[in-house]
GUVO-278283 format. One line per field, with one value per residue (C-alpha): z, x negated, y; residue in one letter. Coordinates in Angstrom, 1 decimal, m for minus. Layout:
! GUVO-278283
c3	(Z | ...)
c1	(X | ...)
c2	(Y | ...)
r	(A | ...)
***
This chain:
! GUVO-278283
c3	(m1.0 | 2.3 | 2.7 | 3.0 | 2.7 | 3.2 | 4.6 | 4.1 | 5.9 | 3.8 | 6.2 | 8.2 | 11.2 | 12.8 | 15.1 | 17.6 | 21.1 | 22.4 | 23.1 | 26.4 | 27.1 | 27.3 | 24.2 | 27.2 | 28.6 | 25.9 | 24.7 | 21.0 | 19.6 | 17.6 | 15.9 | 14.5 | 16.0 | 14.4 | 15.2 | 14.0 | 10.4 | 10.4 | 10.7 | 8.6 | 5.6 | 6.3 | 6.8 | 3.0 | 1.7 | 2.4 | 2.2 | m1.5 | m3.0 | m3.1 | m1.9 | m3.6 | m0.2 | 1.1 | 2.9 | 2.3 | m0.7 | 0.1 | m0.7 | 0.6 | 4.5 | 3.5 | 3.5 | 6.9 | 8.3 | 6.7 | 8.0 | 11.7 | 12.0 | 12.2 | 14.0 | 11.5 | 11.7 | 11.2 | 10.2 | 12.1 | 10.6 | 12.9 | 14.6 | 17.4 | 20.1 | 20.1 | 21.4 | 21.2 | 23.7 | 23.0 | 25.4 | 23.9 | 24.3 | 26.6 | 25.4 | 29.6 | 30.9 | 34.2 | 36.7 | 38.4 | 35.2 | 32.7 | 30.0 | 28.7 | 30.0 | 28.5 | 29.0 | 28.6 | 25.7 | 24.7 | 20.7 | 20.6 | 17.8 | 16.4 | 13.8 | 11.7 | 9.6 | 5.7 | 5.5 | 5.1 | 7.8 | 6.5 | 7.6 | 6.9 | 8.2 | 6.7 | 7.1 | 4.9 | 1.4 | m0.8 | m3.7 | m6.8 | m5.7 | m2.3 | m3.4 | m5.6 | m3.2 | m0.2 | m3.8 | m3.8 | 0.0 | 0.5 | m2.6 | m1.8 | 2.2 | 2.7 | 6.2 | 9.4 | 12.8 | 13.2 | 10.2 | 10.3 | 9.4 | 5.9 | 4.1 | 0.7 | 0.5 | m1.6 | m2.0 | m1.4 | m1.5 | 2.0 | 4.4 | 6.4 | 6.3 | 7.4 | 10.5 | 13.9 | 15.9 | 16.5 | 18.8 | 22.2 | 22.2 | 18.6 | 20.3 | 20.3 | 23.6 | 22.0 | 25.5 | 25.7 | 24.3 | 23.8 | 25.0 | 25.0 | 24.3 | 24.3 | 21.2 | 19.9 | 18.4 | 16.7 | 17.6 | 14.6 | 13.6 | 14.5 | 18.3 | 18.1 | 16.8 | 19.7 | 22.3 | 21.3 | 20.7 | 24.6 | 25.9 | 24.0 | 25.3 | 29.0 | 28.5 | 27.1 | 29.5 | 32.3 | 29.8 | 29.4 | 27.7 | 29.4 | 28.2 | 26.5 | 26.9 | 24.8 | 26.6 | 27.8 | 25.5 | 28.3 | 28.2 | 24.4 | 24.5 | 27.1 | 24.9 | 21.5 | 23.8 | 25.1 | 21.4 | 19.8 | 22.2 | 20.7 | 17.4 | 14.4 | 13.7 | 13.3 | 10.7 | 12.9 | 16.0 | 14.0 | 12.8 | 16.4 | 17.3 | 20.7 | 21.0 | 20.8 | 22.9 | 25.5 | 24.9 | 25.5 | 28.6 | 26.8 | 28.4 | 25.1 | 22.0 | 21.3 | 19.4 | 20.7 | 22.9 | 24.1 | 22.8 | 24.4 | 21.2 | 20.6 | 19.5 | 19.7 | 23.4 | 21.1 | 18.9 | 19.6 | 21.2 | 23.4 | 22.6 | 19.7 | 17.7 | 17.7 | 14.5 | 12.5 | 10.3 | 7.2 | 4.5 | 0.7 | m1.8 | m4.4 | m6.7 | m9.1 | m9.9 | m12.5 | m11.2 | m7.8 | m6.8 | m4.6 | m3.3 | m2.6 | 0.2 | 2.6 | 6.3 | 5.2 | 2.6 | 0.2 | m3.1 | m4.6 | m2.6 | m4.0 | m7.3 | m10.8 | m13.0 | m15.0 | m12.1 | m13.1 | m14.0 | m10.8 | m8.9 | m10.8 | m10.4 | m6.2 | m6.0 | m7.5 | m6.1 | m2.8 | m3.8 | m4.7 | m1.5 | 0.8 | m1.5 | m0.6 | 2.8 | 2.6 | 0.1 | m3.7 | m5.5 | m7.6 | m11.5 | m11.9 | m9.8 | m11.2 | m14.8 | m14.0 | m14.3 | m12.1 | m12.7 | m12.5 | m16.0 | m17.6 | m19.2 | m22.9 | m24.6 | m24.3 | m21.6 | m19.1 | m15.7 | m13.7 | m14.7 | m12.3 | m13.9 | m11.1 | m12.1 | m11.9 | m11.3 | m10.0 | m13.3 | m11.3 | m12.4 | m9.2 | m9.3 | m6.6 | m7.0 | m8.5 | m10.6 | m10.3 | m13.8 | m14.8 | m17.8 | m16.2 | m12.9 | m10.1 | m7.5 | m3.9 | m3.1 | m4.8 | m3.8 | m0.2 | m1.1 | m2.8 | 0.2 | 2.7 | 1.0 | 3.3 | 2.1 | m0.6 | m1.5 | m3.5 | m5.0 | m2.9 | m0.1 | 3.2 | 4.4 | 2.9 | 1.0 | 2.2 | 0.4 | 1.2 | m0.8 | m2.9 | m5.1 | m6.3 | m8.9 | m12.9 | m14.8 | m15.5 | m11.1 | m11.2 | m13.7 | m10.8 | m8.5 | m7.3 | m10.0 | m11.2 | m10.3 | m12.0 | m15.7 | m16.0 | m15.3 | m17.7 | m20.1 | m19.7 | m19.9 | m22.2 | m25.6 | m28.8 | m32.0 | m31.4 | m28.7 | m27.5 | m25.5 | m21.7 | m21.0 | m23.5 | m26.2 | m25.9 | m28.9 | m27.6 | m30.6 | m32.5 | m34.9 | m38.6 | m41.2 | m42.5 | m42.2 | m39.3 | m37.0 | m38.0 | m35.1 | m37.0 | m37.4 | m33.6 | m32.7 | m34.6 | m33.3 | m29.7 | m30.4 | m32.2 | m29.3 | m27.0 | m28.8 | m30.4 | m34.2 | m36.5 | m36.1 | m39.2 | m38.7 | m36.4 | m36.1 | m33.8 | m32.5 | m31.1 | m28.3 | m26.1 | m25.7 | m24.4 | m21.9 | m20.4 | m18.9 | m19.1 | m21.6 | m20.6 | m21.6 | m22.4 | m22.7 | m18.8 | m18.2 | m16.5 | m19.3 | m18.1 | m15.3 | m12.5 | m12.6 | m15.4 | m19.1 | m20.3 | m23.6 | m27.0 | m27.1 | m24.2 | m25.6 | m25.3 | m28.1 | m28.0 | m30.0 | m31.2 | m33.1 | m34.8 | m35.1 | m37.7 | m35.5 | m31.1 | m29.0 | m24.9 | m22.9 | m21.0 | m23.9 | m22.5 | m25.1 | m25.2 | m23.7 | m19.9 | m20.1 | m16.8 | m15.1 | m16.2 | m19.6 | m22.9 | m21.4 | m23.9 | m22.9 | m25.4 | m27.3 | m28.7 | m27.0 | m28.0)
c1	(22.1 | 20.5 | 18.6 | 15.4 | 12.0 | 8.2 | 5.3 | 1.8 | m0.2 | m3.0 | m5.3 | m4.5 | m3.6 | 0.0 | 0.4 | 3.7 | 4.9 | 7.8 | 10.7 | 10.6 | 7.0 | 4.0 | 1.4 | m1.4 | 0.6 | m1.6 | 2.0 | 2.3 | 5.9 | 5.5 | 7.5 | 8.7 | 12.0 | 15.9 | 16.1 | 12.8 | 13.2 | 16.7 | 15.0 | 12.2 | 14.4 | 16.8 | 13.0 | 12.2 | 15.3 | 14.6 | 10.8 | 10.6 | 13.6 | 15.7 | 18.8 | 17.7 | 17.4 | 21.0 | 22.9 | 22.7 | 24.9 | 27.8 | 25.6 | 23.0 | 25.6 | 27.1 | 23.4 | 22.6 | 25.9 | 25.9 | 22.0 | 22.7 | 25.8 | 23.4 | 19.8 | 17.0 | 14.7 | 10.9 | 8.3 | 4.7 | 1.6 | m1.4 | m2.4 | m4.9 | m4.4 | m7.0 | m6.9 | m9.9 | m10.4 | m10.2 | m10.5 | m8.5 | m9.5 | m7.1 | m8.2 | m8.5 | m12.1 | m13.1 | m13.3 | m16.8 | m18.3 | m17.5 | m16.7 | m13.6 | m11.5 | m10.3 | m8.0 | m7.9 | m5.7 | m5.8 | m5.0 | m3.1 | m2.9 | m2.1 | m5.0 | m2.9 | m4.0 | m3.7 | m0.9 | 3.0 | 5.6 | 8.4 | 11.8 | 15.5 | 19.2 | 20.4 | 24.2 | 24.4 | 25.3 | 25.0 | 26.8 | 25.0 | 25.0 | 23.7 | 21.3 | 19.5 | 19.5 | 18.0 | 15.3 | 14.4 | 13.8 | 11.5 | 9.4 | 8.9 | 7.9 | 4.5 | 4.5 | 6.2 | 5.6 | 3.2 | 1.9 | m1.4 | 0.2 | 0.2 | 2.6 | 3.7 | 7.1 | 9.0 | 12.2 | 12.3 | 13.8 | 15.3 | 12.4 | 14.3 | 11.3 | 8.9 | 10.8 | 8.5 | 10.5 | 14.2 | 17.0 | 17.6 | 21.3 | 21.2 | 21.8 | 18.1 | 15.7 | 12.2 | 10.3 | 6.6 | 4.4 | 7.1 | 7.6 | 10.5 | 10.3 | 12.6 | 13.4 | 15.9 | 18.6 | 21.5 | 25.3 | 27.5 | 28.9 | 32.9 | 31.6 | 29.8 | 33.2 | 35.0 | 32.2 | 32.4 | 36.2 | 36.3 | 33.7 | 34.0 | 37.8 | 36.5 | 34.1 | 37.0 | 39.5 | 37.5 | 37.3 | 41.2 | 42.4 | 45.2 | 48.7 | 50.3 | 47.2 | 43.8 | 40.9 | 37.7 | 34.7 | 33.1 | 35.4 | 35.2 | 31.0 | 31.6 | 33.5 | 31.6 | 28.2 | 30.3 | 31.3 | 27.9 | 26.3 | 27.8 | 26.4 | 29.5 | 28.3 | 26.0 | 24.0 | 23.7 | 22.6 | 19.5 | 18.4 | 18.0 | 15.0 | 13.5 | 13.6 | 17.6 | 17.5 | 15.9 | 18.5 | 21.3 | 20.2 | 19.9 | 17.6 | 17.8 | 19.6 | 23.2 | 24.3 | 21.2 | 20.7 | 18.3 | 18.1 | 15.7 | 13.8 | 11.6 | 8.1 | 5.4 | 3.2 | m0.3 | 2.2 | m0.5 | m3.9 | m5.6 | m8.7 | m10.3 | m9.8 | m12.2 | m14.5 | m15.4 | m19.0 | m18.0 | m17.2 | m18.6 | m16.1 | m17.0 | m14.2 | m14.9 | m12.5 | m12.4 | m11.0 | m10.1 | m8.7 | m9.5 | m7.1 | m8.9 | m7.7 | m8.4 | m7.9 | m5.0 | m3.2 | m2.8 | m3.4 | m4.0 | m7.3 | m8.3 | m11.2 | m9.5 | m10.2 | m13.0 | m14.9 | m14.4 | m18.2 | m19.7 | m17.2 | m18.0 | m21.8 | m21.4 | m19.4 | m21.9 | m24.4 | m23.2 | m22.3 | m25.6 | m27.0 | m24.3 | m25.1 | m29.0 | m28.7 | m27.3 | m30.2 | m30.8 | m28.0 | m26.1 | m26.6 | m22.7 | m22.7 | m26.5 | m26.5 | m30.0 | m31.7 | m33.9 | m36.9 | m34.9 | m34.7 | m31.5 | m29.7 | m29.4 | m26.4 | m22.5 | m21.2 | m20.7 | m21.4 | m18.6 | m16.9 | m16.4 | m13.4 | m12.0 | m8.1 | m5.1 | m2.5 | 0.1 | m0.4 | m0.8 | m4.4 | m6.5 | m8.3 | m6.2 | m7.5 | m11.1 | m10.6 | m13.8 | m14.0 | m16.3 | m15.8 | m17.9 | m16.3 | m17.2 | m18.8 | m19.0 | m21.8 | m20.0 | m16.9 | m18.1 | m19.9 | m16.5 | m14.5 | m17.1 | m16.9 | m15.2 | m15.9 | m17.5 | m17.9 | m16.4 | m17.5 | m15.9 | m14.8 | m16.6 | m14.9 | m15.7 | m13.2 | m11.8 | m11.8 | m9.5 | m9.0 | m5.4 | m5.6 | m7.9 | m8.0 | m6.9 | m6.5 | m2.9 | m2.3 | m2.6 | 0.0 | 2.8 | 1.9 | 4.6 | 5.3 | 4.3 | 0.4 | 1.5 | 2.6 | 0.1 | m2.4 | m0.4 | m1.4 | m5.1 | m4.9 | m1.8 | m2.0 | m2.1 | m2.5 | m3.0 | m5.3 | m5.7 | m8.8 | m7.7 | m11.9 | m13.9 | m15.7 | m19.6 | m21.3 | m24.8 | m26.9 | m27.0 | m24.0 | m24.9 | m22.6 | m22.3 | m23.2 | m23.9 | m24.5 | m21.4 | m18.5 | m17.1 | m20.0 | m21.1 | m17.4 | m17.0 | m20.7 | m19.7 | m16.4 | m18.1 | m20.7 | m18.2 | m16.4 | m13.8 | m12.6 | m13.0 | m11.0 | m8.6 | m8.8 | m10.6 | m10.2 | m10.8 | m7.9 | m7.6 | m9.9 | m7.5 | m5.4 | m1.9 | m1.8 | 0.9 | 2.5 | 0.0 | m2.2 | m5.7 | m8.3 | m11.7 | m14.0 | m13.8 | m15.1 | m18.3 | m20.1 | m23.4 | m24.9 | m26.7 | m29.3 | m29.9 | m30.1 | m29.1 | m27.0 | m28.2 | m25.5 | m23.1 | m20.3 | m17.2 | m14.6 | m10.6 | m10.6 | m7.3 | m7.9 | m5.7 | m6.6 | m4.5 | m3.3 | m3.1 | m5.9 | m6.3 | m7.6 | m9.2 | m11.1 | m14.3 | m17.0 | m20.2 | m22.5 | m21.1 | m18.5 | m19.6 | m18.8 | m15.6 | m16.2 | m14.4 | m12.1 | m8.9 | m5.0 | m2.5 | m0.8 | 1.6 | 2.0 | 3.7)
c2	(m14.9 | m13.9 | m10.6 | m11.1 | m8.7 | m9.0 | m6.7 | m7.1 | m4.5 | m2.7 | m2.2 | m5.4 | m3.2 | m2.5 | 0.7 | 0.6 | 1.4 | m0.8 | 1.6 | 2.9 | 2.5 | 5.1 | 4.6 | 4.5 | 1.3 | m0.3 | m2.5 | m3.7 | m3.8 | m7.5 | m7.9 | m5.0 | m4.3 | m4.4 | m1.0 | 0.2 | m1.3 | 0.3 | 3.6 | 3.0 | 2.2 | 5.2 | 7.4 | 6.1 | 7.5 | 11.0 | 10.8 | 9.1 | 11.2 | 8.3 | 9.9 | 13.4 | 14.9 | 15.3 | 12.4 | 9.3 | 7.6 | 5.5 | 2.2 | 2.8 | 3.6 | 0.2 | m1.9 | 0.0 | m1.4 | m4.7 | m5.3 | m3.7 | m6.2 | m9.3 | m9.6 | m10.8 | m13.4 | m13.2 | m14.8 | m13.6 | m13.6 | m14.2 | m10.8 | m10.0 | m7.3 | m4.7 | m0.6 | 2.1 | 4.7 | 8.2 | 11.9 | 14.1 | 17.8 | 19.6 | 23.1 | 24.3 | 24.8 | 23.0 | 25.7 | 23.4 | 22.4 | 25.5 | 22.2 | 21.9 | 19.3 | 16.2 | 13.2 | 9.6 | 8.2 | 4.4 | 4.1 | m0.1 | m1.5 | m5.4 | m6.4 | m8.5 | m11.5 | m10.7 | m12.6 | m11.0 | m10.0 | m11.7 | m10.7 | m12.0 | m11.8 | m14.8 | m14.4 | m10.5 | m10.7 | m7.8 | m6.1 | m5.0 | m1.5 | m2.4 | m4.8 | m2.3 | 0.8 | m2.3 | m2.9 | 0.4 | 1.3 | m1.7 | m1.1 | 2.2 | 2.1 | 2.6 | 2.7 | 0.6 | 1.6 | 4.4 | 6.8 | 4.1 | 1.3 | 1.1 | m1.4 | m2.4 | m4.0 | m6.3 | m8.3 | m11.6 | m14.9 | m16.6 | m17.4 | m19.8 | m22.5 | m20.6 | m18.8 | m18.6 | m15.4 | m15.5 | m13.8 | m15.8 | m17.5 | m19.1 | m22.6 | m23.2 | m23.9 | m23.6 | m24.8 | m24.8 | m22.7 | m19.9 | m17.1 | m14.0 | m10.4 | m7.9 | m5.7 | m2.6 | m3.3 | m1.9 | m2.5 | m3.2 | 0.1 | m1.5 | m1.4 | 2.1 | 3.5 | 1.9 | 2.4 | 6.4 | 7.1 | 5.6 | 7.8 | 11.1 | 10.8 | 10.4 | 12.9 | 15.5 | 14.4 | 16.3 | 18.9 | 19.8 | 22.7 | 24.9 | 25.2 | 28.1 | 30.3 | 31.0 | 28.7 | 30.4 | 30.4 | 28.4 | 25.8 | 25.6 | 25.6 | 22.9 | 20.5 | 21.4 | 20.4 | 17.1 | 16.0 | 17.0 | 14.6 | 11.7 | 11.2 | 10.8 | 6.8 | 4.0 | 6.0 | 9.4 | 7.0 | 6.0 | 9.2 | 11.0 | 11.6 | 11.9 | 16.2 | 15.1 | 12.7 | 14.0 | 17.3 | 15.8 | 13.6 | 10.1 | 7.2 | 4.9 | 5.9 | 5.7 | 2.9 | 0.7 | m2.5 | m4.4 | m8.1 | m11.3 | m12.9 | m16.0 | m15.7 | m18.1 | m17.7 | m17.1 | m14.3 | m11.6 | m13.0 | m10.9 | m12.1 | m13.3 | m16.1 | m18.8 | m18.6 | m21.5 | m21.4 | m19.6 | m22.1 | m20.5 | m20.0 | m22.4 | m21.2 | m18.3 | m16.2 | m13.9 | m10.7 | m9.0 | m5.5 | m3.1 | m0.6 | 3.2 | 5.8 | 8.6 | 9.0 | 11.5 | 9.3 | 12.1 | 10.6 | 14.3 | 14.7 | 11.3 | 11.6 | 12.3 | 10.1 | 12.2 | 10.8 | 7.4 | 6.4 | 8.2 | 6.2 | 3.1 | 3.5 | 4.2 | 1.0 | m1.0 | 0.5 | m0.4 | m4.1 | m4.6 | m3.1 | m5.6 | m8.4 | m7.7 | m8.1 | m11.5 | m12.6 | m12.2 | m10.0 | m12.2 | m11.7 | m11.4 | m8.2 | m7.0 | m8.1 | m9.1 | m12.6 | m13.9 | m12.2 | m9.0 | m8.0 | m7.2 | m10.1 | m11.1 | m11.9 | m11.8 | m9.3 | m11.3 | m10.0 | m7.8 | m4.6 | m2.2 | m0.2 | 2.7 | 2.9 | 4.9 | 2.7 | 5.2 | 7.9 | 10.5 | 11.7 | 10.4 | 7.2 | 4.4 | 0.7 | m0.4 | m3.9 | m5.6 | m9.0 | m10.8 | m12.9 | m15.4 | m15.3 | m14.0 | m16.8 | m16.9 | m14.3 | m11.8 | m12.7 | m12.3 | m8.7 | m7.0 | m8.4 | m6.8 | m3.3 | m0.7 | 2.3 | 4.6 | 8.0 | 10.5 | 14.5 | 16.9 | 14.7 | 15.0 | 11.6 | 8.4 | 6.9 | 3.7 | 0.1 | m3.0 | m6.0 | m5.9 | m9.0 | m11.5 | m14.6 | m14.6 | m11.6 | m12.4 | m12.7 | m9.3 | m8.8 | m9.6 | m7.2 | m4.7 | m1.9 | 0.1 | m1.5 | m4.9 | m3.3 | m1.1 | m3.9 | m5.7 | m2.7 | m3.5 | m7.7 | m8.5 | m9.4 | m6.5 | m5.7 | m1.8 | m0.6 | 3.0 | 4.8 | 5.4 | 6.4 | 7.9 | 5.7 | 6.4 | 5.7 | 3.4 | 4.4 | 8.1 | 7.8 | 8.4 | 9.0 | 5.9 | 2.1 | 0.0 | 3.3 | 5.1 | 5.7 | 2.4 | 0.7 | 0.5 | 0.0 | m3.0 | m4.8 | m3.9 | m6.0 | m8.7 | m8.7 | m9.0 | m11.9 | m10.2 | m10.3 | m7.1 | m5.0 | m3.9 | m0.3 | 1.6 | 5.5 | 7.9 | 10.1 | 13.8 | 14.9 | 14.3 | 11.3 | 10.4 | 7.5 | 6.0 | 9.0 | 12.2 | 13.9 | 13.3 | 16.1 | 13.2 | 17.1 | 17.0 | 13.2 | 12.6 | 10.5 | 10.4 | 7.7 | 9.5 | 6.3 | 4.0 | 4.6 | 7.5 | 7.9 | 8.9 | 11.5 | 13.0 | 12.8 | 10.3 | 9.6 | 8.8 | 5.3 | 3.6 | m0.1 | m2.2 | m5.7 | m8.1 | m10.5 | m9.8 | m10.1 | m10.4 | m7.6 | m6.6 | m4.1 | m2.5 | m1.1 | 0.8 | 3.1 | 2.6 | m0.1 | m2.0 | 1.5 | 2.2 | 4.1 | 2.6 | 1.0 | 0.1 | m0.4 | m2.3 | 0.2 | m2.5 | m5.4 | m8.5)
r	(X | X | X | X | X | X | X | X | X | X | X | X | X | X | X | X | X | X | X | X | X | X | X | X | X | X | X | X | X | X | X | X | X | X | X | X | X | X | X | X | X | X | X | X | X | X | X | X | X | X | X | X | X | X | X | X | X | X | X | X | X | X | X | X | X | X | X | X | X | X | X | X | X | X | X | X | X | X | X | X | X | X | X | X | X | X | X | X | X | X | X | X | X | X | X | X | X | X | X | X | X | X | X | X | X | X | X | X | X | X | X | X | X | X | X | X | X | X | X | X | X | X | X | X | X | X | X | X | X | X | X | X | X | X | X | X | X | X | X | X | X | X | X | X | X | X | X | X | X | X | X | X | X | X | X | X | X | X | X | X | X | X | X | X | X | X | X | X | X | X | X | X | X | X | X | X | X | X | X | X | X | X | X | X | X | X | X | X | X | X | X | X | X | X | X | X | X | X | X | X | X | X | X | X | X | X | X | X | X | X | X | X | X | X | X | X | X | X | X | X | X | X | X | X | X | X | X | X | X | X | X | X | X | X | X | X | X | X | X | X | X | X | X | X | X | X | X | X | X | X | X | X | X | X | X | X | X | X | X | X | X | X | X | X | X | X | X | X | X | X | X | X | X | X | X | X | X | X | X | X | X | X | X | X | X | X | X | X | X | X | X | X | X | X | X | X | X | X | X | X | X | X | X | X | X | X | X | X | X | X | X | X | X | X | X | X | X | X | X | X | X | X | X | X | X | X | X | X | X | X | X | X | X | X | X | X | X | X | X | X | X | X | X | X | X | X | X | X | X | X | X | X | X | X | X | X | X | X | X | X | X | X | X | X | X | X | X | X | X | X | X | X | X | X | X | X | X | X | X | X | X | X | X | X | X | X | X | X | X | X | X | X | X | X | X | X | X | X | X | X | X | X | X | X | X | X | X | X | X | X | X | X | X | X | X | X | X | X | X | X | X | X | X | X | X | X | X | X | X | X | X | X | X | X | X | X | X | X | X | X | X | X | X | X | X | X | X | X | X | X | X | X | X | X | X | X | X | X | X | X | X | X | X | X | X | X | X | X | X | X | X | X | X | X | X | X | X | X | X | X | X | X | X | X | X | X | X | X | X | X | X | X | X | X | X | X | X | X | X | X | X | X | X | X | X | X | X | X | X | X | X | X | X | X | X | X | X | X | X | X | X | X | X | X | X | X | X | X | X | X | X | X | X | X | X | X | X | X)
***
């Protein structure tokens, strides 16, 4: 089966400079090139601990071989040409003006259409071992080109179809409305080996040792610097980086060529594309996902998940505001009717639920659901948030659209985001607490008040059966992967109701036969609090 992966940029932007070329030359390398994707993948396998920090396995040698022995085909999503200026501080004072001086820098960048980079090299076939290290390098990347162009990868099947970028000299004459480009490429690793045995032995040759006595140190440094300059293989080509390069004298890196491809003439616009009135989104949909970063892409500095109901309540807060501009808030996104008072009955409107999808204790996607759906004015305000705020952080967080439509879409993202989804919308018998429980009324001892008592009407209000047993559990709970301390979560809203005690609760329930998530319940659960994640699913 061919090779075959796909990109889709995050942020919808793509940072690179064509080899050889000045960043202020305001060039785009589209697409990415053979020899940059090379490097990326080989870049993933020391960053993410694939290869435990030492060389790389034998495998994962064999897929950088097999994939630089063929140039791939792409497929290009829509992308516009853009740059921003910038005058960098210098850190020298002008001698006239006493100000310190500055320089001109041009920051280019493709904004790409959210729509995947697809790439394939149709003719490499993989083993097992090869196939799963090739698996485990895409799905990890989260970068190609510069550190701003956030990606997430997957493995997929041949693109053939769907093809629009191609190496010159397949037997194909494209004509109008093409145009060519020229991109880095490896040589096979065969024609490295030869290309270097012939030139280190030229290079040595002028370098010869004398006969029947002890050469000079010189001569030795001499030969060591000659050999050292010719990197051992394909592999050690592709990890040089420029300091080397420029070290040993080298215009373009060993091991590389320059190849002609086809791409279509309007590949990148340099302009913008022609808009057409928006058309409203008549389809409702019942969930989408937002994805939540910082300018640094540390995922540490990122809110812990005690912050979840602030979070919640900024993000709705804000969707309100967007939705205002644009006319009446819809009453999916303010639980109001239209005389502005809260409405009556089932919980239908959206819950705003701040997740962490990666287990690492920080809050990384927002899933915004609405039982009812979520219709076209509030489809339009969650797509048009861009930012929020966060405790602590003096940089507002950034928002992009992940995934929208059913509940069980979401489920088939990449892991780990798709399972643990899966742990919030499959189908149970046993649920656990992964956000404190907040009572909505003073709990008494017993009857329709108690813990139990409330817990079971919120179900039934929420049109869920009773429950078989409901209990709650130790103050702190074990999620998926990490003991959660619910003392230290933030259980109070900063405007709106306030709750008849502060204090949350770990819940498990058991019901007799499996229910559907999502399970969200009580004081708070539009913002995040009492949410529930299948315990046992079937």
């Amino acid at each position: 089966m061919p090779v075959s992966t796909a990109f889709r940029f995050v942020a919808g932007r793509y940072h690179a400079t064509p080899y050889g070329h000045h960043v202020n030359e305001g060039l785009i390398e589209w697409p990415p090139s053979p020899w940059r994707l090379l490097r990326a993948l080989i870049s993933v396998g020391y960053t993410s601990g694939a290869w435990g920090g030492v060389e790389p396995p034998n495998p994962a040698r064999n897929l950088i071989e097999k994939l630089a022995s063929e140039l791939p085909r792409y497929f290009l999503p829509p992308a516009v040409g853009t740059h921003s200026r910038h005058y960098m501080p210098l850190g020298v004072l002008d001698s006239n003006t006493k100000l310190e001086k500055t320089t001109l820098v041009f920051d280019t960048w493709a904004q790409v259409e959210d729509t995947e980079l697809k790439v394939t090299w149709p003719n490499v076939h993989l083993d097992d071992a090869e196939q799963s290290a090739f698996d485990t390098l895409v799905t990890r990347m989260n970068y190609l080109g510069r550190s701003e162009s956030w990606v997430v990868g997957r493995v997929v099947e041949e693109v053939k179809a769907e093809i629009n970028c191609f190496p010159h000299g397949l037997g194909v004459a494209p004509g109008r409305g093409w145009e060519q480009v020229a991109l880095l490429a490896p040589t096979n690793a065969p024609e490295f080996d030869e290309w270097r045995a012939a030139r280190l032995d030229a290079a040595l040759a002028d370098l010869p040792l004398p006969e029947g006595r002890k050469p000079a140190k010189g001569r030795l440094s001499k030969r060591a610097k000659a050999t050292a300059s010719y990197p051992a293989d394909l592999l050690d080509c592709l990890q040089k980086d420029t300091t080397w390069l420029r070290s040993y004298g080298w215009n373009s890196p060993p091991g590389s060529r320059l190849v002609l491809y086809w791409r279509p003439s309007g590949a990148i616009s340099t302009s913008a594309r022609a808009t057409r009135a928006a058309v409203p989104l008549e389809q409702r949909v019942q969930a989408m996902l937002l994805s939540l970063t910082n300018a640094s892409r540390n995922d540490h500095t990122l809110p812990p998940v005690t912050r979840t109901l602030p979070q919640a309540e900024l993000l709705h807060r804000a969707l309100v505001a967007i939705a205002a501009r644009k006319g009446t808030p819809p009453p999916e996104i303010t639980g109001r009717d239209g005389n502005r008072r809260p409405r009556q009955g089932p919980h239908q409107h959206a819950h705003i639920n701040p997740l962490d999808l990666d287990g690492d204790g920080h809050l990384d996607h927002v899933l915004v659901w609405a039982p009812e759906g979520l219709g076209s004015n509030a489809q339009a305000a969650i797509r048009s948030a861009r930012t929020t705020f966060a405790k602590g952080v003096a940089e507002p967080l950034r928002l992009a659209l992940a995934a929208t439509g059913d509940l069980r879409d979401l489920v088939r993202l990449p892991e780990p985001y798709g399972a643990r989804i899966d742990h919030l919308v499959g189908r149970a018998t046993s649920w656990q607490s992964i956000t404190p429980f907040v009572p909505p009324r003073y709990v008494k001892a017993r009857g329709k008040n108690s813990l139990q008592g409330q817990i079971r009407a919120e179900l039934r209000s929420r049109g869920f059966p009773d429950p078989t047993v409901t209990y709650p559990v130790a103050p702190t709970t074990r999620d998926v992967d990490r003991t959660r301390p619910f003392r230290h979560f933030k259980v109070v809203r900063q405007s709106g109701p306030q709750p008849p005690v502060a204090s949350g609760y770990a819940i498990r329930i058991e019901f007799e036969s499996p229910v559907s998530g999502p399970i969200a319940i009580g004081y708070g659960s539009h913002f995040g609090l009492g949410l529930f994640r299948a315990a046992t699913s079937t």
